[in-house]
C-alpha positions in Angstrom: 36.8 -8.5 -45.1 38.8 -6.5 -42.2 38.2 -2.8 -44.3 34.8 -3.9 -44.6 34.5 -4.3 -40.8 36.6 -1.1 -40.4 33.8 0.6 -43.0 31.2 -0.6 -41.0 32.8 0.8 -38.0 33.4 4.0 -38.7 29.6 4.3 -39.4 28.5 3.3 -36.3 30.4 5.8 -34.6 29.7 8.2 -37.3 25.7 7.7 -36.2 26.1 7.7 -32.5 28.4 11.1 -32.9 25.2 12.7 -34.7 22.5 10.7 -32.3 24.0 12.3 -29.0 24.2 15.4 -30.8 20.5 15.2 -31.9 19.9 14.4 -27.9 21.8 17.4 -26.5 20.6 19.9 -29.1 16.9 19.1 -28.0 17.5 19.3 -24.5 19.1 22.8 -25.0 15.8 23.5 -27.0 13.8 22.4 -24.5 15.7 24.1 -21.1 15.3 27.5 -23.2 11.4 26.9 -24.4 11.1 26.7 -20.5 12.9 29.5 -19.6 11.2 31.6 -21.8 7.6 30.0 -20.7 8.8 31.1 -17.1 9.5 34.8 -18.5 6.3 35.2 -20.2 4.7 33.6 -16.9 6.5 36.3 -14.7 6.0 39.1 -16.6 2.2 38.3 -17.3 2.2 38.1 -13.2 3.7 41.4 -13.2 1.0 43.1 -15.5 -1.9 41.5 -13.6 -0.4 42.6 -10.9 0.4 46.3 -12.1 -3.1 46.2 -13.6 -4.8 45.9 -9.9 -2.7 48.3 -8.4 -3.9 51.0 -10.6 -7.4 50.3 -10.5 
């Protein structure tokens, strides 16, 4: 009964170990997805802007 409990155990944290990693992996993905929307953002800015300078 007790290495059952311990078996049991050592899944739950096995599961929580590889939620939180889940969590922070996505919120990296979703920080750089947002960077890059701001770099795409700027740099369309910048051509716009480039575009009516010329003209």
């Amino acid at each position: 009964m007790n290495s059952e409990k311990a078996f049991w155990f050592c899944i739950g944290g096995i599961m929580s170990i590889i939620a939180v990693l889940i969590v922070q992996h996505s919120d990296q993905l979703e920080n750089r997805n947002a960077y890059q929307q701001g770099v795409i953002e700027s740099q369309r800015q910048w051509l716009e802007y480039e575009k009516g300078d010329k003209c």
